[in-house]
Structure formats: C-alpha cells, structure tokens
C-alpha positions as CSV (number, residue, x, y, z in Angstrom):
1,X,40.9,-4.9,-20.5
2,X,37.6,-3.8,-22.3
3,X,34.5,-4.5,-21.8
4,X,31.6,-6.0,-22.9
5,X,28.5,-4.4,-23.5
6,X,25.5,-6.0,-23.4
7,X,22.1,-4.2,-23.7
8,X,19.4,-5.4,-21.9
9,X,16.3,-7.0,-23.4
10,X,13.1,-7.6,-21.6
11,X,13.2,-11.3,-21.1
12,X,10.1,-11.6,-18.8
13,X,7.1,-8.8,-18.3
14,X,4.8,-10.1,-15.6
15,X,1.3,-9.0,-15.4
16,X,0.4,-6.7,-12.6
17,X,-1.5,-8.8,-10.2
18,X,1.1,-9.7,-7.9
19,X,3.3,-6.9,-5.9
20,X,6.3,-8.9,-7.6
21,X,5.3,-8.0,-10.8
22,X,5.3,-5.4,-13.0
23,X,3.4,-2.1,-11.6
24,X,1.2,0.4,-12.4
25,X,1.5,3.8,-10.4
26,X,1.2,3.3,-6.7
27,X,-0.3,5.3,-4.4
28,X,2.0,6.7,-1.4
29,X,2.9,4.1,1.1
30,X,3.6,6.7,4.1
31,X,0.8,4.9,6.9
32,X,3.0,1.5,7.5
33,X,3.9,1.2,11.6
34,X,7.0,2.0,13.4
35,X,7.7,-0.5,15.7
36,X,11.4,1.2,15.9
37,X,13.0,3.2,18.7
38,X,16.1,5.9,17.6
39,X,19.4,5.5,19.0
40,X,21.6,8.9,17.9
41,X,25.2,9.2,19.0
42,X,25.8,4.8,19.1
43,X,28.6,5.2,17.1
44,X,31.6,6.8,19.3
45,X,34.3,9.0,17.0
46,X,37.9,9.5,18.6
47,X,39.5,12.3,19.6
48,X,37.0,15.3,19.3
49,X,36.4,13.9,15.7
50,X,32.8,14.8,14.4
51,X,30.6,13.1,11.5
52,X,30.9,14.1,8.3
53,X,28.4,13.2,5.5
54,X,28.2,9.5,5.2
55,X,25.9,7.2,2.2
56,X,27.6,4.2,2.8
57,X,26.9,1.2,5.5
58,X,27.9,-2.5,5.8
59,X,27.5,-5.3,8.1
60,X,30.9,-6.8,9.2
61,X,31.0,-10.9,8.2
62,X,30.5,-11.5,12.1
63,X,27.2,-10.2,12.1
64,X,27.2,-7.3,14.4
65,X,30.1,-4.8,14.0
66,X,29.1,-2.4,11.4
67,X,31.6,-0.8,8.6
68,X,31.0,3.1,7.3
69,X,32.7,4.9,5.0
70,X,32.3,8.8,5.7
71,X,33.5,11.9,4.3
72,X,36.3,12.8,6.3
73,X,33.7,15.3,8.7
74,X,32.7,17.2,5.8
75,X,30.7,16.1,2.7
76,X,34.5,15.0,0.8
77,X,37.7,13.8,2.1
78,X,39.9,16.4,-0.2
79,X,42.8,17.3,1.3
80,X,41.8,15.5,4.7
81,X,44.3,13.4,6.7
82,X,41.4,11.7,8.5
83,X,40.9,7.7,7.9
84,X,37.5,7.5,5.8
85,X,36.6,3.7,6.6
86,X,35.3,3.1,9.9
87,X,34.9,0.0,11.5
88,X,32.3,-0.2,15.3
89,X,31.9,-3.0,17.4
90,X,28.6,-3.9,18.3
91,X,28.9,-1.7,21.3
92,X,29.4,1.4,19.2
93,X,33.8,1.9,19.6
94,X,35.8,2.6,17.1
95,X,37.8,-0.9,16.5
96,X,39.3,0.4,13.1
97,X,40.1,2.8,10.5
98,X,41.9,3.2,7.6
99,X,41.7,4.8,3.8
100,X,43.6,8.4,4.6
101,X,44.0,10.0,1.0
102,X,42.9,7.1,-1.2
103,X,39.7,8.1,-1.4
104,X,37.7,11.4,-2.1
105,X,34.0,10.7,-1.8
106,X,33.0,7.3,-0.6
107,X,29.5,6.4,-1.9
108,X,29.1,2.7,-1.2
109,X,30.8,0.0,0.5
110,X,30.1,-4.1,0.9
111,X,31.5,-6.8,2.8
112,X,32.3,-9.8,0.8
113,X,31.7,-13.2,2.6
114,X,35.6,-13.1,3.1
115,X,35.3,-10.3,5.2
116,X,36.6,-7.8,2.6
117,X,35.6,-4.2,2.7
118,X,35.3,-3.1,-1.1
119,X,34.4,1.0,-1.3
120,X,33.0,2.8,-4.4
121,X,34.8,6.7,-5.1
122,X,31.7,8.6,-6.6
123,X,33.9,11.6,-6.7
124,X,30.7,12.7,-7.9
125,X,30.0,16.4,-5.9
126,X,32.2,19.4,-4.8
127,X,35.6,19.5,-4.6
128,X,35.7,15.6,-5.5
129,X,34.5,16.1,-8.4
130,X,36.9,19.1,-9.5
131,X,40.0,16.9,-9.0
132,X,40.7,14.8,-12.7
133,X,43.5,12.6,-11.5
134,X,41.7,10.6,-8.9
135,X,38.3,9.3,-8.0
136,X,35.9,7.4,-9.8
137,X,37.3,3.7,-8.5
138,X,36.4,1.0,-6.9
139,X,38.8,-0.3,-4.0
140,X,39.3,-4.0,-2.5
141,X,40.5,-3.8,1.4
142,X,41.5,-6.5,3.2
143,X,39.6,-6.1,6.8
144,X,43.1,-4.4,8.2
145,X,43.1,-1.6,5.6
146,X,45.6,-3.5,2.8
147,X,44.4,-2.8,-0.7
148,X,44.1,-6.1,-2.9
149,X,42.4,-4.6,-5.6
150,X,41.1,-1.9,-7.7
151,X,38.4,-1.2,-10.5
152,X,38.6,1.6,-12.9
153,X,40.7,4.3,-14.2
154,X,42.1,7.2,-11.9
155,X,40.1,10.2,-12.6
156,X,37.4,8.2,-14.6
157,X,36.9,7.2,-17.7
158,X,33.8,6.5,-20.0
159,X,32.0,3.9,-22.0
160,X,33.6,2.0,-23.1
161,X,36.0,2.4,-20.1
162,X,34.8,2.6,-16.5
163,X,34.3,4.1,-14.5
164,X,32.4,7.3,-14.4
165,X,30.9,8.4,-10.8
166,X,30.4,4.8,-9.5
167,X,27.6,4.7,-6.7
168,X,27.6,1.3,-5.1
169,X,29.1,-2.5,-5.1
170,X,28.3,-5.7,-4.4
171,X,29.7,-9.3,-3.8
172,X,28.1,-12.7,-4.0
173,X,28.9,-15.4,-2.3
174,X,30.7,-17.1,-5.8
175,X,32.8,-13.9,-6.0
176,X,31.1,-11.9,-8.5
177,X,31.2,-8.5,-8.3
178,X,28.5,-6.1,-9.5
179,X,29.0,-2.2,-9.3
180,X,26.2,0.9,-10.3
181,X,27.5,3.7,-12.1
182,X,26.1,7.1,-12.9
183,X,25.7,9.3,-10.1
184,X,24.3,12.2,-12.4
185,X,20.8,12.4,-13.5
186,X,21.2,14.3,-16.8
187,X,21.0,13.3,-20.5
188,X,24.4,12.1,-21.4
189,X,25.5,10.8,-18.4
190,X,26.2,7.0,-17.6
191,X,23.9,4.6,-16.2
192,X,24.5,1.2,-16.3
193,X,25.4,-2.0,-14.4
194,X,28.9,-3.5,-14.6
195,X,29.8,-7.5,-13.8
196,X,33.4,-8.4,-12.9
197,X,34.5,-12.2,-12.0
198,X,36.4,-12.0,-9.0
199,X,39.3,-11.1,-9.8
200,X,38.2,-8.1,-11.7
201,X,37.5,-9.4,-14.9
202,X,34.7,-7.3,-16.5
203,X,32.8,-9.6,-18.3
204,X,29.4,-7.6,-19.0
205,X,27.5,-4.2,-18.7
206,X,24.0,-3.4,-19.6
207,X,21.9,-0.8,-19.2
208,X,21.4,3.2,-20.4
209,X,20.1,5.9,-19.4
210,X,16.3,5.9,-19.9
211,X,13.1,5.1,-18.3
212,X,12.1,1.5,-20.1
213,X,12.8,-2.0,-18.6
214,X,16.6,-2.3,-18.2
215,X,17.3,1.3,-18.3
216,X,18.2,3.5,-15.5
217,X,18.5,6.9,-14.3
218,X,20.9,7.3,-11.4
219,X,21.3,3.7,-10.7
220,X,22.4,4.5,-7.1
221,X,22.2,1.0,-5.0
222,X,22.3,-3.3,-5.3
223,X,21.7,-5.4,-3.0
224,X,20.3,-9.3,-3.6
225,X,18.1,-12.0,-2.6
226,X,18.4,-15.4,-1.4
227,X,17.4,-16.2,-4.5
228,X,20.2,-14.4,-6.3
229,X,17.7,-11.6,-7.9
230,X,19.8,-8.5,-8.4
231,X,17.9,-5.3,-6.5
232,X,19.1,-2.0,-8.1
233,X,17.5,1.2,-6.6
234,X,17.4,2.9,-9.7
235,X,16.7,5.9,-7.9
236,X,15.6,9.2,-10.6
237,X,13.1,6.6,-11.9
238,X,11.3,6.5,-8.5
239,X,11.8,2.4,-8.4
240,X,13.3,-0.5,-7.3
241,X,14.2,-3.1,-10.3
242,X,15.3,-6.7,-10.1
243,X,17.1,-8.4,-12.6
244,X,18.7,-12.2,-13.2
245,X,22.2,-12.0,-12.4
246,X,23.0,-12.2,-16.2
247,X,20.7,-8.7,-16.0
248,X,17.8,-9.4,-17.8
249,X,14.8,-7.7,-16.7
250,X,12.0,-9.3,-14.2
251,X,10.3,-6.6,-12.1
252,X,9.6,-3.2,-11.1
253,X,8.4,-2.3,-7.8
254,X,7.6,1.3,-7.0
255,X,5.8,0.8,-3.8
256,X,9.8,1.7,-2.1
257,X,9.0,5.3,-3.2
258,X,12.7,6.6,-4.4
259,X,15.5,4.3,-3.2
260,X,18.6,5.6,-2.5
261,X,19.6,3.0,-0.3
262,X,19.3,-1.2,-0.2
263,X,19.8,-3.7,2.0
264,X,18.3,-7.6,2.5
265,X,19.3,-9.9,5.0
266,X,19.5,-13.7,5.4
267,X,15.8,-13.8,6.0
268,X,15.1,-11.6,2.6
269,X,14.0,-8.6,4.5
270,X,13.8,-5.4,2.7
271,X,15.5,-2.1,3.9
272,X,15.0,0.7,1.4
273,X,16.1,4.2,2.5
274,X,14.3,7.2,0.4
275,X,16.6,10.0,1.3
276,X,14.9,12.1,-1.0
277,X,11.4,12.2,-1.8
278,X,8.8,15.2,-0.8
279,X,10.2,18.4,-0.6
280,X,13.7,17.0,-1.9
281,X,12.3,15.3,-5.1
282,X,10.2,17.6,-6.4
283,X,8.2,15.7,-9.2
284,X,7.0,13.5,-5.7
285,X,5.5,15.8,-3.0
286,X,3.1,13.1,-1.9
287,X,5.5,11.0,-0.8
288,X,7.3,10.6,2.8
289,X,10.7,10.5,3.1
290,X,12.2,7.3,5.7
291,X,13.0,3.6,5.9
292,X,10.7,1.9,4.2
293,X,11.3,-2.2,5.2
294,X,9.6,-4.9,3.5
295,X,9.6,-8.9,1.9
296,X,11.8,-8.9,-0.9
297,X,10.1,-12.2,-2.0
298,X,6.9,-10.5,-2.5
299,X,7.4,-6.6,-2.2
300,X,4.9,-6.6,0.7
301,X,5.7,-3.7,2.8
302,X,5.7,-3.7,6.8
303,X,7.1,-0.9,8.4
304,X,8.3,2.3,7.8
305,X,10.3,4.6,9.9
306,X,9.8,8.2,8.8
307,X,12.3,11.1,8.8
308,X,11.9,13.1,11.7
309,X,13.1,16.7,9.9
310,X,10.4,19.0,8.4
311,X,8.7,18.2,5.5
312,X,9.8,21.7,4.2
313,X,13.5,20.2,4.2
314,X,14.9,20.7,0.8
315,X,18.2,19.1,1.2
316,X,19.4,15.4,1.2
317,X,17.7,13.8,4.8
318,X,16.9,11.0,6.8
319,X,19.2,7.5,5.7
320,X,20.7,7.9,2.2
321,X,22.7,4.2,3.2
322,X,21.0,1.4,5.0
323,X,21.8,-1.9,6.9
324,X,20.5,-4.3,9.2
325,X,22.5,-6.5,11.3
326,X,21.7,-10.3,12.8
327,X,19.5,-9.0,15.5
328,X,17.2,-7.0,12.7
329,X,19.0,-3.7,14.5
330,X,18.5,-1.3,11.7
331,X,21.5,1.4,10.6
332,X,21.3,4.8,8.5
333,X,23.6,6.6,7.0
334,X,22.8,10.4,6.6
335,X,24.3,13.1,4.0
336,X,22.6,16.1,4.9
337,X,22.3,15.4,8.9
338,X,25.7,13.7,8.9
339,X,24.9,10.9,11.5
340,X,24.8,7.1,11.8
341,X,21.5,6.3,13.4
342,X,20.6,3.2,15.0
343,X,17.1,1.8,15.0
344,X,15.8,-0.9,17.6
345,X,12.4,-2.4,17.6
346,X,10.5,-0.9,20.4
C-alpha cells in the first residue's frame, strides 16, 4: 500500500477581522474565569497500582465512562506487564483494561462512533524510542480489548511509508480516519496529516514541516467540528489550524496559546490543553499554562483553568490530553504530574 502525497495549498486566507480568521500575534489570554472546581484521585487504580504518565483521553460512546491510555506507571510501558488502556465508569472504577505488551508509549486514543478504542504508539521518548522493532502504529480495539486493525509498520517507517512517531487519531462519523505524525520538533523530522478510508486505506497526506499555511511543526492533536472542520494543534507553531477534510487550509487561531491537547463536543465547545507554555516553552514566557475552553465556531474564548504548579516548572505540566463528557465534566491527562484530573463547574 503506498500513499498519496498531497501538498497542501492555501485554498482560502481570510482577512483578520473575525477571530475565525486568519491572525496576527495575540496578546496572552491568561485573565478568562474559572468557573471549575478540581477533583484529584476520581479515577480508582486496582491493586496498589499508581499513575504513570498519561497524554491520551477519550469519552466512551455512552457519554460518560471515560477511556485513558497511560504508560504503564512510568512514562513507557517497556518491559511492563501492566494493561495500558483503561476504561472508568462515570463513578471513577476501573470497568476495563487491556493492551499488556502491544504498546510502548500511548500518545492518543479516540472512540469511534462504534464504540471502538483506536490508540496511537508515539514510541517517541526513552526507552520507547530505543526499541526498532515495535512502536510507531496505530491500533483498532474492539471495546473488549480485540485488535481489528492496525496502521503502520513495526518499528516505523518514513515518507513515503508511515509511520514515524504518530501523536494522535481520529474518526468521523463516515469512518474516516485521520492521524498526526511527527512527535519531534527538529529539521528533518515528519510532520504531516495522513487520511485512511475506513478500512485503512490511505488515500492522502499533506503537510511538511514548516511554519506557512498547511505546514506543521509537531502536529500533536485533531479533533473536529460539527461542521466537519479538521482542528490540528500544531503545537511548536504556537496554534491551532483548521482545515477542510480534504486538508486544505482555512484558519489559524493562536488565541489557544500552544495546544497539546483537543477536544470539542456535540455543542462545538473548545477544550485546548497548553501543557507547555511559560517556563516549559521557552520562546513564550508570557503565556499561562492550563485549559483554555472556548467556541470552536468563532474561536471566542470563555474560561480557562490554570495549572496550579509554579510557574518556575520546567517540565511537561498541567493536562497534555483533554476531554469533556455529556455533562460538560472536563478531564486532563498529565505527563509530568502523572494524574487524571477531573474538573466540575463550581
């Protein structure tokens, strides 16, 4: 199976008097209210078993229960007999688990509307990335734990095979499935957007590494619209951009600050968690890191919840993976902290 490259052209710049439109620098967006409340320790582990380091979050199909994929109490899942993929009832038990030794570093995970669990490998850091022979995929789970499908070459594998450090995926509602690759931010290194039909057909990628329309620099999570816009938090480059689902350029937003994590529910809210700006990103001191939640219509932001460690934190913190369930109950995955926290309005 090869692919299909397709570069992608500007189709539409928009002038920047609307927030949905193309921007000019913004200034930092750190003063939005907090009308959220932290829950720590919702999420029960079994059996003595602690959090490990954990970027990826997902709403179950019914609405509630809520799907992580962690690293195995540590920050990879090399040489761990523990089950990486965690399902939690709305109540915060363990219902399910499954994934022991198929997968070193999970990065992302979505639920398809079939109730399908699909995981991205980043095998991107540490010990993960040492191992040649596995990582780097893209796995298809029933919602027992059966694998129905995989994406990419053991070990990785280059343009024009895939993939290399994969960061995130996502399912439409017709079956199409998009995934983000390039986990490093250095010159050489991937960074593009892959489509697949659903039954893992690649059928186009665009994108390079760069700073222009279309071009990304650690391309590092999707999430779309009701209106079937594409959301990519193409992270390095300090903005959100949303393309057509054919990937043609529409807009820039930077008003998210540095999104390493997306999420937008039935009601096109915006979740964006900035795991990494301040003291962590150090070309943007100015801004906070936090959950910044907004319209994803209009890129009006509403509310931000900020990370409660010291600004003087150098490391990954606060929610690198974000979701929200029916209720509007907000969830964030930490790295550095290693913890699923729960936000409730107030």
């Amino acid at each position: 199976m090869k692919p299909i490259t397709a570069l992608v052209t500007t189709a539409l710049v928009l002038a920047a008097s609307s927030p949905a439109r193309a921007q000019a620098p913004v200034t930092p967006a750190n003063d939005a209210p907090n009308p959220y409340r932290t829950i720590e320790g919702w999420a029960k582990m079994p059996g003595g078993r602690t959090w490990g380091s954990t970027s990826a979050v997902a709403i179950d199909r019914d609405g509630v229960s809520i799907w992580v994929a962690e690293r195995c109490g540590a920050n990879s899942c090399v040489g761990s007999t523990l089950d990486p993929v965690l399902k939690f009832d709305s109540t915060g038990t363990l219902v399910r688990s499954f994934g022991t030794g198929m997968i070193l570093f999970p990065h992302g995970i979505d639920v398809d509307p079939e109730g399908n669990v699909w995981v991205t490998d980043c095998a991107c850091i540490g010990a993960a990335a040492a191992d040649s022979t596995r990582g780097h995929q893209v796995f298809k789970f029933s919602p027992t734990g059966t694998l129905l499908l995989t994406l990419g070459t053991a070990g990785g594998a280059r343009e024009p095979g895939y993939f290399y450090q994969p960061n995130d995926v996502l399912v439409t509602s017709n079956g199409d499935i998009y995934v983000a690759e390039g986990h490093a931010s250095r010159e050489g290194a991937n960074a593009r957007i892959l489509k697949f039909t659903r039954d893992g057909t690649l059928v186009a990628s665009w994108g390079n590494r760069g700073t222009g329309h279309g071009e990304f620099d650690q391309p590092h999570a999707l999430a779309m619209d009701t209106r079937g816009r594409l959301f990519v938090g193409d992270r390095s480059n300090n903005r959100i951009q949303i393309l057509d689902q054919g990937g043609r350029f529409i807009a820039e937003w930077k008003q998210f600050s540095r999104p390493s994590g997306l999420f937008i529910d039935r009601n096109d809210v915006l979740y964006v968690a900035d795991s990494e700006s301040g003291s962590v990103a150090r070309n943007r001191p100015e801004w906070k890191r936090g959950i910044r939640i907004g319209n994803a219509t209009n890129g009006t932001l509403t509310a931000f919840i900020p990370d409660p460690a010291d600004s003087a934190t150098t490391g990954t913190s606060a929610a690198e993976g974000v979701a929200a369930d029916a209720r509007g109950h907000i969830y964030g995955a930490e790295v550095g902290p290693r913890a699923l926290k729960k936000y409730v309005k107030r």
